[in-house]
Each structure stands twice: as C-alpha cells, then as structure tokens.
PDB file of N, CA, C and O in Angstrom:
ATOM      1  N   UNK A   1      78.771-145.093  -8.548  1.00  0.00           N
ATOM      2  CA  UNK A   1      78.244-143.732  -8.575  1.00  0.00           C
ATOM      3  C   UNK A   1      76.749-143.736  -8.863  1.00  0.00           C
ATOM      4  O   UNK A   1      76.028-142.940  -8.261  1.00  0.00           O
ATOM      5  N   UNK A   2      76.290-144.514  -9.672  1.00  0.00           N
ATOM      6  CA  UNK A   2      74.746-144.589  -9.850  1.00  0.00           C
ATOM      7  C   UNK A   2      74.128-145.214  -8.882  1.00  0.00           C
ATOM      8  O   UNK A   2      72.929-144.935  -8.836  1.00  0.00           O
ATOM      9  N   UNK A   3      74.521-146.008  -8.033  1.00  0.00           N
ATOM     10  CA  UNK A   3      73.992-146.701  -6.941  1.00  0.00           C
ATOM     11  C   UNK A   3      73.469-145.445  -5.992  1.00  0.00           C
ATOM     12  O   UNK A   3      72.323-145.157  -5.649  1.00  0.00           O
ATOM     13  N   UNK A   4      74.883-144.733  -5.663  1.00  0.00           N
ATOM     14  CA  UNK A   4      74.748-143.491  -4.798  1.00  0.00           C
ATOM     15  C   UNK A   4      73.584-142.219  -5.693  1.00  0.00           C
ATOM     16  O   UNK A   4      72.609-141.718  -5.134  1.00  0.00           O
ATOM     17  N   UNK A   5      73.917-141.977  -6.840  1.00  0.00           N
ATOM     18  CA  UNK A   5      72.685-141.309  -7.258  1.00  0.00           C
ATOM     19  C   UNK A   5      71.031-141.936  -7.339  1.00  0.00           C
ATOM     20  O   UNK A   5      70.094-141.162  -7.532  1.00  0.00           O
ATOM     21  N   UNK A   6      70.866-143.120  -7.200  1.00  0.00           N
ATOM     22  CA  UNK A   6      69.803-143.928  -7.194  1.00  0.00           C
ATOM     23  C   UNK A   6      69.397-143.535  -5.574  1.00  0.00           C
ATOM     24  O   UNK A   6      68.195-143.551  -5.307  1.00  0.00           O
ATOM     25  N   UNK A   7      70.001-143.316  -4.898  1.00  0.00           N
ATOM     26  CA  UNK A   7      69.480-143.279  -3.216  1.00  0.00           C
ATOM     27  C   UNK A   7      69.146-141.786  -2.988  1.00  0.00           C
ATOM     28  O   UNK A   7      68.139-141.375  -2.412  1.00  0.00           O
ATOM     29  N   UNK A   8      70.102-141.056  -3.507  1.00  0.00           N
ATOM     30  CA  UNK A   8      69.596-139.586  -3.333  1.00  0.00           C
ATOM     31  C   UNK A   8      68.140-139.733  -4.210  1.00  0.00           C
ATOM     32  O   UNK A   8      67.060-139.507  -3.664  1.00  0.00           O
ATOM     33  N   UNK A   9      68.204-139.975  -5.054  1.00  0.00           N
ATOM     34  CA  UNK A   9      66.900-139.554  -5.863  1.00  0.00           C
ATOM     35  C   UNK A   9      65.750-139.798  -4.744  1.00  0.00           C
ATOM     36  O   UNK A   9      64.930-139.009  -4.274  1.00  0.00           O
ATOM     37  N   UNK A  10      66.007-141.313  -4.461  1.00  0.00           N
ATOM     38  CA  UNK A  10      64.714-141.826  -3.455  1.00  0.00           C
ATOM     39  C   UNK A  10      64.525-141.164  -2.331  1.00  0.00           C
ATOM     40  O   UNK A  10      63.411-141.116  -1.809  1.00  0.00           O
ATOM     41  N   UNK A  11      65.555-140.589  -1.835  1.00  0.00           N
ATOM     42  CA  UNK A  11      65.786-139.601  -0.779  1.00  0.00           C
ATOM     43  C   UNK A  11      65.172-138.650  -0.815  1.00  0.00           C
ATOM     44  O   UNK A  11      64.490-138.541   0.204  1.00  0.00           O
ATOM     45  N   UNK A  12      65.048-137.843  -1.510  1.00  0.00           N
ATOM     46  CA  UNK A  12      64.609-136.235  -2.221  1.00  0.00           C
ATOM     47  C   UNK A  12      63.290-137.000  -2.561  1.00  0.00           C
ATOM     48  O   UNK A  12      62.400-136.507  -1.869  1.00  0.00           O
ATOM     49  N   UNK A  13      62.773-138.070  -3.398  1.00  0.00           N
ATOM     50  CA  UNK A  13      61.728-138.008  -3.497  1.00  0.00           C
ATOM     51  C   UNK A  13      61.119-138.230  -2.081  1.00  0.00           C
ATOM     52  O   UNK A  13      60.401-137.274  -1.790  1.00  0.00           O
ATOM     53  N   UNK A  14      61.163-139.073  -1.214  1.00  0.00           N
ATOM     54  CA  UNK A  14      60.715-139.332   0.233  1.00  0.00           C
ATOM     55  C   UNK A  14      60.298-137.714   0.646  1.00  0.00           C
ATOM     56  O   UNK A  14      59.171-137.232   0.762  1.00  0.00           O
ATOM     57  N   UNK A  15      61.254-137.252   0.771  1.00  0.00           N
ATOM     58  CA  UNK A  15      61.397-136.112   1.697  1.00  0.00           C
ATOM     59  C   UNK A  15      60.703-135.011   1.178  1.00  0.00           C
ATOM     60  O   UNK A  15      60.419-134.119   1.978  1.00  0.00           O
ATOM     61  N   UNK A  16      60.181-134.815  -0.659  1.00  0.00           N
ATOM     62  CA  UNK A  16      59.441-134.409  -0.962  1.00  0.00           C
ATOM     63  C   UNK A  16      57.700-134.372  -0.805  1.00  0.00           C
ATOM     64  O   UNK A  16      56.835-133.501  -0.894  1.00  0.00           O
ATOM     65  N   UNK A  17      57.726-135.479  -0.591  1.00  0.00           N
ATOM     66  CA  UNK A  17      56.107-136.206   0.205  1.00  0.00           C
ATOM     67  C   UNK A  17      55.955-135.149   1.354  1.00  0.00           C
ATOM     68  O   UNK A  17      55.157-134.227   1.526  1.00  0.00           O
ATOM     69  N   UNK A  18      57.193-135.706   2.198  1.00  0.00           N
ATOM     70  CA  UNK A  18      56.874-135.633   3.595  1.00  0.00           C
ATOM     71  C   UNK A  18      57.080-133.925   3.754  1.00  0.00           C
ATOM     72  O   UNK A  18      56.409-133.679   4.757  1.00  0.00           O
ATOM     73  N   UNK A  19      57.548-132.892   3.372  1.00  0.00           N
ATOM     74  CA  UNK A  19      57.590-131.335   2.986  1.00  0.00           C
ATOM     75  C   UNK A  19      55.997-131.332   2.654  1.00  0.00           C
ATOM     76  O   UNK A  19      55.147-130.851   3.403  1.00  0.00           O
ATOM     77  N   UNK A  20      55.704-132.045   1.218  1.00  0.00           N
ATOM     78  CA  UNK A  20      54.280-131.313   0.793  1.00  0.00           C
ATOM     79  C   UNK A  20      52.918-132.075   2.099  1.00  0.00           C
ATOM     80  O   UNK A  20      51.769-131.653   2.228  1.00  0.00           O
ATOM     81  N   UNK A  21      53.388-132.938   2.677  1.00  0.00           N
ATOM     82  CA  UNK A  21      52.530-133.532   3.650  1.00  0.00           C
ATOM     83  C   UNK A  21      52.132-132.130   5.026  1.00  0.00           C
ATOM     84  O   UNK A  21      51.085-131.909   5.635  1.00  0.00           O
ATOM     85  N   UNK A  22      53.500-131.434   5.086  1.00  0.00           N
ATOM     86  CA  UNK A  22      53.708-130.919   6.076  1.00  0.00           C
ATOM     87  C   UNK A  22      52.945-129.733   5.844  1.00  0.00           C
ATOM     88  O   UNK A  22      52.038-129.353   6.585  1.00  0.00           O
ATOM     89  N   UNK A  23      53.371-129.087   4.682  1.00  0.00           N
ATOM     90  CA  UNK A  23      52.484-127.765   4.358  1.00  0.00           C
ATOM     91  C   UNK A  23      51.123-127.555   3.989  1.00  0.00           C
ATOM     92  O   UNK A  23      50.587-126.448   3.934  1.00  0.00           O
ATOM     93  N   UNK A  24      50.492-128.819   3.697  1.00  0.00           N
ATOM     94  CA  UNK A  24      49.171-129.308   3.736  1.00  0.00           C
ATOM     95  C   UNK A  24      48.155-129.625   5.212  1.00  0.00           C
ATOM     96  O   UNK A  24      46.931-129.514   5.269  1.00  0.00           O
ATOM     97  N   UNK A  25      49.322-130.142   6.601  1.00  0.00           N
ATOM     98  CA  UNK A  25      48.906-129.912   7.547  1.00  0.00           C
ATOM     99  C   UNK A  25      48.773-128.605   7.933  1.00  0.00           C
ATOM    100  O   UNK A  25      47.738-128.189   8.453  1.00  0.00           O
ATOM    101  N   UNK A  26      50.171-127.613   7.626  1.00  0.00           N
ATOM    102  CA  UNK A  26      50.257-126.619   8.357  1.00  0.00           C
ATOM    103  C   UNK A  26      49.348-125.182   7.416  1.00  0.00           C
ATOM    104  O   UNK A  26      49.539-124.022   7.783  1.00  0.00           O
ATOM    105  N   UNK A  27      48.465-125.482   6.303  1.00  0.00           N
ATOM    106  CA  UNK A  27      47.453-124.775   5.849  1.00  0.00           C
ATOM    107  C   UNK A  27      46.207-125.548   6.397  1.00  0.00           C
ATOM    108  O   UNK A  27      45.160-124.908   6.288  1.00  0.00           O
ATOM    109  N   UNK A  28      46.105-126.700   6.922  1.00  0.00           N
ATOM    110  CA  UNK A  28      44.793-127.116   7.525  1.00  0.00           C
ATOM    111  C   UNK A  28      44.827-126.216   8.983  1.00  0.00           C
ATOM    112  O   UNK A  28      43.776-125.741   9.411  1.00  0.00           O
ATOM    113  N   UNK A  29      46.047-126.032   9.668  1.00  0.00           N
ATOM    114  CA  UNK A  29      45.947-125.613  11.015  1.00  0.00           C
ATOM    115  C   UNK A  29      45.160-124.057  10.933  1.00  0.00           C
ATOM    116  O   UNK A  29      44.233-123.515  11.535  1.00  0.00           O
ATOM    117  N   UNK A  30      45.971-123.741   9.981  1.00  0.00           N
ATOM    118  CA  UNK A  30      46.035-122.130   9.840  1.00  0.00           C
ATOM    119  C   UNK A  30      44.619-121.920   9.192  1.00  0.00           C
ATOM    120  O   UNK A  30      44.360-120.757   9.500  1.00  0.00           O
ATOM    121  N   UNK A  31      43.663-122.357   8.534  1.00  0.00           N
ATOM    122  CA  UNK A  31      42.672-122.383   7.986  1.00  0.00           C
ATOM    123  C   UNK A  31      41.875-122.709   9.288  1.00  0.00           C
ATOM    124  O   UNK A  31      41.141-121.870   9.809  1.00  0.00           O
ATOM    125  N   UNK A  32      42.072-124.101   9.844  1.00  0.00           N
ATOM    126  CA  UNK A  32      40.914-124.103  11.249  1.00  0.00           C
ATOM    127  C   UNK A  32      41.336-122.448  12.288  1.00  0.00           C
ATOM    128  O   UNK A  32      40.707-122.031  13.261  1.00  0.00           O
ATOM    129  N   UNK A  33      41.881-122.172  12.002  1.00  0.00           N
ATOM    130  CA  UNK A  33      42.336-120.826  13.314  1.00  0.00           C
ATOM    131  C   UNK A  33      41.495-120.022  12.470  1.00  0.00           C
ATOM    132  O   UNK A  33      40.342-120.011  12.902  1.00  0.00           O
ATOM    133  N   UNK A  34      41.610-119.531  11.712  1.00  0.00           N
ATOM    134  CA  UNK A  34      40.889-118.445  10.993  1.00  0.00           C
ATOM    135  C   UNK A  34      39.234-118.871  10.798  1.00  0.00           C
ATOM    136  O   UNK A  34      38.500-117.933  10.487  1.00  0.00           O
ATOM    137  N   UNK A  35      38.698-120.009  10.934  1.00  0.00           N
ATOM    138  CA  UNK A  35      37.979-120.184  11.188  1.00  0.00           C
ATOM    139  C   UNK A  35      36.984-120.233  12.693  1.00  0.00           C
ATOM    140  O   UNK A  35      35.771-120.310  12.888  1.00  0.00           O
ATOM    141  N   UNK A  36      37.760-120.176  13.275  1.00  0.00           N
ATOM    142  CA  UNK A  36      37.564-120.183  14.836  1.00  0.00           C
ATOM    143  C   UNK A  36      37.827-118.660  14.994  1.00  0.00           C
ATOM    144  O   UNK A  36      37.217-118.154  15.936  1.00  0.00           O
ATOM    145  N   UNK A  37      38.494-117.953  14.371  1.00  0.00           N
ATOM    146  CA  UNK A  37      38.558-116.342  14.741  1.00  0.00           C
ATOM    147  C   UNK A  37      37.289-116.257  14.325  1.00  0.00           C
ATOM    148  O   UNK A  37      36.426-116.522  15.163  1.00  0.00           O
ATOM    149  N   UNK A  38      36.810-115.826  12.784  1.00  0.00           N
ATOM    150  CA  UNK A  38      35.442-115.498  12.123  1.00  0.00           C
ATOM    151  C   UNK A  38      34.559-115.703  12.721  1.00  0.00           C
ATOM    152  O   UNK A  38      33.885-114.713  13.006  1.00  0.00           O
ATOM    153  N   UNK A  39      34.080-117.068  13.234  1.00  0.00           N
ATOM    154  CA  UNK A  39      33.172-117.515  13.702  1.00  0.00           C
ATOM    155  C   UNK A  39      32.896-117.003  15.556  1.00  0.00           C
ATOM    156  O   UNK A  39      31.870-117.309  16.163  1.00  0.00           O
ATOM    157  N   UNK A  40      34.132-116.142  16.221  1.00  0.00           N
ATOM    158  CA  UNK A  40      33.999-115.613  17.157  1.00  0.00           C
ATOM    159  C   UNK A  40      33.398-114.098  17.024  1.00  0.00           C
ATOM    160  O   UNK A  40      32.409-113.662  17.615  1.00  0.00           O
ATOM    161  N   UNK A  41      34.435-113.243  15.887  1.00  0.00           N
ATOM    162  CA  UNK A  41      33.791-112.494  15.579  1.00  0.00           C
ATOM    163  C   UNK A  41      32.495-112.037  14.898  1.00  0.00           C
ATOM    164  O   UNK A  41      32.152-110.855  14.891  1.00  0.00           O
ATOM    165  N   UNK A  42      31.647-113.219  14.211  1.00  0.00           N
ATOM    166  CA  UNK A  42      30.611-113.133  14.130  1.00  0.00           C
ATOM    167  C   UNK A  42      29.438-113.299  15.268  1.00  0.00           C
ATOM    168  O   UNK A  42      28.237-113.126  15.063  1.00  0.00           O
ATOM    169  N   UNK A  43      29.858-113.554  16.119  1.00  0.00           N
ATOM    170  CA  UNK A  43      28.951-114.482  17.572  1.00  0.00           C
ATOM    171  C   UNK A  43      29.030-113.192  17.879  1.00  0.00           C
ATOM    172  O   UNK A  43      27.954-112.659  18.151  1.00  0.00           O
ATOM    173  N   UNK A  44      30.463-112.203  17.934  1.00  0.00           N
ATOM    174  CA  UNK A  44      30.326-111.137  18.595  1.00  0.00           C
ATOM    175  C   UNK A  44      29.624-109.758  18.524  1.00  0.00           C
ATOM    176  O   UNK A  44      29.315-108.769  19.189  1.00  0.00           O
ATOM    177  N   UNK A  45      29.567-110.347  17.242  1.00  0.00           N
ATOM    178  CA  UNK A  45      28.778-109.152  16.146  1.00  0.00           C
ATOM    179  C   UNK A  45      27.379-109.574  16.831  1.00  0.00           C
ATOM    180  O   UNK A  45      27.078-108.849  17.779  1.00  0.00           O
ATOM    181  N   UNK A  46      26.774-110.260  16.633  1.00  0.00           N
ATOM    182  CA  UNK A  46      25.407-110.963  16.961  1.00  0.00           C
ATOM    183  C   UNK A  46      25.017-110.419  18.076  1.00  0.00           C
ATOM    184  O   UNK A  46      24.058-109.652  18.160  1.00  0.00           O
ATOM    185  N   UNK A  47      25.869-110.845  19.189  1.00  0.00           N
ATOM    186  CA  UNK A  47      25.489-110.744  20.358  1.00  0.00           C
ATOM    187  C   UNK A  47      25.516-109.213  21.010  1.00  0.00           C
ATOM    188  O   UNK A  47      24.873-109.008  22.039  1.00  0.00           O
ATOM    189  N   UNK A  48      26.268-108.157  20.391  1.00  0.00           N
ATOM    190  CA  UNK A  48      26.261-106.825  20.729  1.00  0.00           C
ATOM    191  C   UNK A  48      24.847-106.203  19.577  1.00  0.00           C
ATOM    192  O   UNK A  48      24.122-105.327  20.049  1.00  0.00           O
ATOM    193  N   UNK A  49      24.604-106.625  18.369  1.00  0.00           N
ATOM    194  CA  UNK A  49      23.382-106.284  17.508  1.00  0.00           C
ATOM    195  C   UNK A  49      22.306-106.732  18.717  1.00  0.00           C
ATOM    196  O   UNK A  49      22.114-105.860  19.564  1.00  0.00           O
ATOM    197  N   UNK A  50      21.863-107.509  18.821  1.00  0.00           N
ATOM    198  CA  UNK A  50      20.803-108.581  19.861  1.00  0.00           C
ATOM    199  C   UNK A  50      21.033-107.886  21.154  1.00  0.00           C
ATOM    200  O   UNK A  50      19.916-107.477  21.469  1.00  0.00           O
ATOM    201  N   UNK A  51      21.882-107.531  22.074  1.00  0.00           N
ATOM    202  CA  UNK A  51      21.688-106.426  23.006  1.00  0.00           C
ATOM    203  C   UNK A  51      21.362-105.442  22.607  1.00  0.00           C
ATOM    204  O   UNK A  51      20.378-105.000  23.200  1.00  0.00           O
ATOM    205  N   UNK A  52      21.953-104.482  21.382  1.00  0.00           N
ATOM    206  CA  UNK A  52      21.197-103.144  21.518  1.00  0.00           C
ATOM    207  C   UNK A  52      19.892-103.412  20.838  1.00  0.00           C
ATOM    208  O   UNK A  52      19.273-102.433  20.421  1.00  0.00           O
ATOM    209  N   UNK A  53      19.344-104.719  20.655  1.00  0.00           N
ATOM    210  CA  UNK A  53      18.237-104.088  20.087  1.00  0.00           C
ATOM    211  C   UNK A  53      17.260-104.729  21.881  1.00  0.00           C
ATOM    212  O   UNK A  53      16.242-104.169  22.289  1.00  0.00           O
ATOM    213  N   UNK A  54      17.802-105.706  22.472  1.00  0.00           N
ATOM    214  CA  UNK A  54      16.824-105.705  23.732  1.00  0.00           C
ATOM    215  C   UNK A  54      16.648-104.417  24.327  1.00  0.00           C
ATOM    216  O   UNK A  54      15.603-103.897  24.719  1.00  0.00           O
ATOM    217  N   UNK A  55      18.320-103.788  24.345  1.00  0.00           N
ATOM    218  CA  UNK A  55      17.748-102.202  24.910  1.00  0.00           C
ATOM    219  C   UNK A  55      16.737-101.667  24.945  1.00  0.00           C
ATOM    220  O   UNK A  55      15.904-101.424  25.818  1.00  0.00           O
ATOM    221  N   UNK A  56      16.911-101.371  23.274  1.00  0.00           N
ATOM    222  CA  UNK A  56      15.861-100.834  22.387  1.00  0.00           C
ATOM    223  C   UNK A  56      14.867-101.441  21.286  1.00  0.00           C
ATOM    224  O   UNK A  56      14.803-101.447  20.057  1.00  0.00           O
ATOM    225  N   UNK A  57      14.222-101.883  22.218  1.00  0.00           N
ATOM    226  CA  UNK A  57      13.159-102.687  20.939  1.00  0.00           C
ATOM    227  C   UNK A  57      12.541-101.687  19.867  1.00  0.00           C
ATOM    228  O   UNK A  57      12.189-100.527  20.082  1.00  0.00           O
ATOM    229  N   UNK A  58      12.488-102.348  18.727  1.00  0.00           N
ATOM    230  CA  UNK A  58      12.160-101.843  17.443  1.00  0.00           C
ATOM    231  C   UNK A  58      10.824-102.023  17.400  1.00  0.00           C
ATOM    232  O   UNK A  58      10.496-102.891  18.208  1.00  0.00           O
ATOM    233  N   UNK A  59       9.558-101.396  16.566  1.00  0.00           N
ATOM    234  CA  UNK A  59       8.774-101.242  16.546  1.00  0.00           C
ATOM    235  C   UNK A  59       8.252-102.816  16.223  1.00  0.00           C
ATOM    236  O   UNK A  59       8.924-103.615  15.571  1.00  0.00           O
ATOM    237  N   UNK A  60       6.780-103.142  16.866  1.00  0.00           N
ATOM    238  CA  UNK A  60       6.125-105.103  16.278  1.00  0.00           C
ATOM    239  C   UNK A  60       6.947-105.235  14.292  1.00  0.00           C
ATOM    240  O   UNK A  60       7.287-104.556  13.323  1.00  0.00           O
ATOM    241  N   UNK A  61       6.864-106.439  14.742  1.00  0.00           N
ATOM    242  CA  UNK A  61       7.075-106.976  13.216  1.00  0.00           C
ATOM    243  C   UNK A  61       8.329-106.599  12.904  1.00  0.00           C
ATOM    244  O   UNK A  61       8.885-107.540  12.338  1.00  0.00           O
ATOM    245  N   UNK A  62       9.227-105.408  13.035  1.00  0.00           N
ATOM    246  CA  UNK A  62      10.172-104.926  12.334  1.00  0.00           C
ATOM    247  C   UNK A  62      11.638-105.452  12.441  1.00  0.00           C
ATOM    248  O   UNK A  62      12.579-105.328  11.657  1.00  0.00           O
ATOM    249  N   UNK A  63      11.532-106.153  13.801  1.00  0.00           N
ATOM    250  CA  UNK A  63      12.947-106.794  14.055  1.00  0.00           C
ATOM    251  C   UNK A  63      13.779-107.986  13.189  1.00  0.00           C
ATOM    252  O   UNK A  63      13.508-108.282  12.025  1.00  0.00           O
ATOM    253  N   UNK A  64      14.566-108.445  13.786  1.00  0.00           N
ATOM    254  CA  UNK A  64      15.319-109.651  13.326  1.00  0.00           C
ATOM    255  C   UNK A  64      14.749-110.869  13.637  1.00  0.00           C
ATOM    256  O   UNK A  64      15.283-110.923  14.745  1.00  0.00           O
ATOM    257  N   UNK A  65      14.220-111.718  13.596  1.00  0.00           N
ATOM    258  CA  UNK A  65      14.234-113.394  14.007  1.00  0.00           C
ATOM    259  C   UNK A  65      15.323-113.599  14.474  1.00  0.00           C
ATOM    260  O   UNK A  65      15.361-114.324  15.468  1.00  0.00           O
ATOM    261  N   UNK A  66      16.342-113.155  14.045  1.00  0.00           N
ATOM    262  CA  UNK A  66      17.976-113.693  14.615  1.00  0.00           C
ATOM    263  C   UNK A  66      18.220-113.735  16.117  1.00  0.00           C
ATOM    264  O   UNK A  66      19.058-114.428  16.694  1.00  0.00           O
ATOM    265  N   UNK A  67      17.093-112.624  16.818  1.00  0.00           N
ATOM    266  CA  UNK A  67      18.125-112.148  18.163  1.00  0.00           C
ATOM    267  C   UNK A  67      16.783-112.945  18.838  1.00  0.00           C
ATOM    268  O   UNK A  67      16.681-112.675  20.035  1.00  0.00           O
ATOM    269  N   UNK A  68      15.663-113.926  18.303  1.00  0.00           N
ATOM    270  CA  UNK A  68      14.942-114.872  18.924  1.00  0.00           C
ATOM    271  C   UNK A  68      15.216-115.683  20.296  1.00  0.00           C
ATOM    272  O   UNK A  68      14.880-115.590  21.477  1.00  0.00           O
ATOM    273  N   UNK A  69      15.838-116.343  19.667  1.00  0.00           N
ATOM    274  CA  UNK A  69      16.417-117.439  20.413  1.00  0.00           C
ATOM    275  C   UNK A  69      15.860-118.750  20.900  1.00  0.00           C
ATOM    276  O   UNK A  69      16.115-119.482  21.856  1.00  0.00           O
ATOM    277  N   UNK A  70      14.649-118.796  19.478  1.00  0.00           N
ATOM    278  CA  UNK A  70      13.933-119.803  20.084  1.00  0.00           C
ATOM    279  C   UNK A  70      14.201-121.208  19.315  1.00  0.00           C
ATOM    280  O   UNK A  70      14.667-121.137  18.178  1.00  0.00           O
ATOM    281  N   UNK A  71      13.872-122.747  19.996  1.00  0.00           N
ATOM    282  CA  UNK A  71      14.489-123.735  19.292  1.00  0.00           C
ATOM    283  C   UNK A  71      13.845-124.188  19.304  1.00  0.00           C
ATOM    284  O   UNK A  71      13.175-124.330  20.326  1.00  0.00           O
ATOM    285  N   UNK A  72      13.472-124.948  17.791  1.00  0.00           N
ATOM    286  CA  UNK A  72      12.104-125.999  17.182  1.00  0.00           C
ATOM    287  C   UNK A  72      12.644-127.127  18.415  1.00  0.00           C
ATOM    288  O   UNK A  72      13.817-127.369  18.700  1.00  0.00           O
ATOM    289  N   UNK A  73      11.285-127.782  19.097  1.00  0.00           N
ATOM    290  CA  UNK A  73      10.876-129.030  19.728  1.00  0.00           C
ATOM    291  C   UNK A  73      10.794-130.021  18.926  1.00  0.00           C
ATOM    292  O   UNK A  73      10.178-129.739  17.898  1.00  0.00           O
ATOM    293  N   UNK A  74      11.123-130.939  18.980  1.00  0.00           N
ATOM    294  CA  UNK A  74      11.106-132.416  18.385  1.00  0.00           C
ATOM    295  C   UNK A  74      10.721-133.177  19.441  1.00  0.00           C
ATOM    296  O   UNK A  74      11.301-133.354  20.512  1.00  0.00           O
ATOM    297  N   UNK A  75       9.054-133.879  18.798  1.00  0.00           N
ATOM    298  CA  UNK A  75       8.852-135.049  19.883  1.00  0.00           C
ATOM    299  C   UNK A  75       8.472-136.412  19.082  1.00  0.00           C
ATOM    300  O   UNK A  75       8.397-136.553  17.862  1.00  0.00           O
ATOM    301  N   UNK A  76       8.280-137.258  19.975  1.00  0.00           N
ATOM    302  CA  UNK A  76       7.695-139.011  19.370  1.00  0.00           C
ATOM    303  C   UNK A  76       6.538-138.420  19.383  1.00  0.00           C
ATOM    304  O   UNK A  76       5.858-139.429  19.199  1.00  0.00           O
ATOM    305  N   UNK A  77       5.497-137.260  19.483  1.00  0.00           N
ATOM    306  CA  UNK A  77       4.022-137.461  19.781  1.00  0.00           C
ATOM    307  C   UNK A  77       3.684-137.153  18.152  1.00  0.00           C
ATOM    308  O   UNK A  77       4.245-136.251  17.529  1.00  0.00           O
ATOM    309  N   UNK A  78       2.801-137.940  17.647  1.00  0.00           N
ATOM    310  CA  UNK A  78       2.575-137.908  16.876  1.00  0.00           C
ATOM    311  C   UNK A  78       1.174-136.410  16.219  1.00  0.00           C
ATOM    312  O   UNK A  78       0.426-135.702  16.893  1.00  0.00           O
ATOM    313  N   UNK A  79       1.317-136.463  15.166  1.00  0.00           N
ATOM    314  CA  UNK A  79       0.465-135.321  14.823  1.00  0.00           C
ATOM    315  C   UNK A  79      -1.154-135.454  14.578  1.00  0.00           C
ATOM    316  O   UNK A  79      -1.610-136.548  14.247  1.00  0.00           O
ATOM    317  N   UNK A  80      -1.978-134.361  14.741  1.00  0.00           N
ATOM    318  CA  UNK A  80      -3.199-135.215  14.211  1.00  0.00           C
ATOM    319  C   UNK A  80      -3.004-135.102  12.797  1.00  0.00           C
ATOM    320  O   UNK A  80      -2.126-134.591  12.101  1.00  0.00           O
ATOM    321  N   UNK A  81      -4.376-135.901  12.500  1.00  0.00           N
ATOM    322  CA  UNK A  81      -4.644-136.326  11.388  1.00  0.00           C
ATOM    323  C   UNK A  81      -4.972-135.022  10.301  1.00  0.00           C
ATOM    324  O   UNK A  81      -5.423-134.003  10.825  1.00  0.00           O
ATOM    325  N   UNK A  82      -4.816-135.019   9.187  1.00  0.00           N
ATOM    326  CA  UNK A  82      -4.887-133.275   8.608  1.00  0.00           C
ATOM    327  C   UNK A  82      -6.419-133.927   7.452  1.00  0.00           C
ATOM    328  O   UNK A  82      -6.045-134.897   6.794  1.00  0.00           O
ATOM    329  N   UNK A  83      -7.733-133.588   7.209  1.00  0.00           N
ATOM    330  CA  UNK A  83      -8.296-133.464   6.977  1.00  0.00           C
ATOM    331  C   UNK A  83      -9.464-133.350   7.617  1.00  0.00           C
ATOM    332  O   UNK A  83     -10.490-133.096   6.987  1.00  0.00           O
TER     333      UNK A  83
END
C-alpha cells in the first residue's frame, strides 16, 4: 500500500509542475494578445490625432513632434572638430 501511495504522490507532484507550467504559458499568451491589442489601439489613436491635425494645421510652434515623422540619420562621417 505505501509503494502505491509513494507513486501517486510522485504523480500529483509531476502533474502539478506540468498544470502550473501550463497556466504560466497560458498568462504569457494572454498577456502578449493584450499587448498587441494596446499597442494597435494606440497606433490608432496616433494616426487619426496626426490626420486631423494634417487637415488642420495648428498654429507655428504649437503642434506635436509626435505627428513628425522624422528619423535621426546615423553615418560613419565623422564630425568636425568643436573648437
């Protein structure tokens, strides 16, 4: 009888791993999805703000940088000298 209770134990413990393994994947899935929603609905937010303001441009100076769209250059050319 203890032989047979010695195997269940190992059993239940195994299968306990492999349960908390599972619900640890299946909150990574569910966490990347909700992350991939947000990050759509923010793009979407962006991108309808940034049209109405091309519509309607806002007075010099007053706008966003955000709805720019411009991207720092990186080159090998070196800089001059600063003094």
């Amino acid at each position: 009888m203890t032989k047979g209770m010695t195997r269940m134990k190992a059993l239940l413990e195994h299968l306990a791993y492999i349960a908390a393994g599972g619900a640890l994947l299946l909150g990574l899935l569910f966490y990347l999805e909700h992350r991939k929603e947000a990050k759509a609905a923010v793009d979407d937010e962006r991108h309808d703000r940034c049209l109405k303001e091309a519509l309607n441009p806002p007075p010099p100076f007053k706008h966003s940088l955000d709805c720019v769209g411009w991207q720092r250059i990186r080159s090998d050319i070196p800089l001059p000298a600063q003094g």
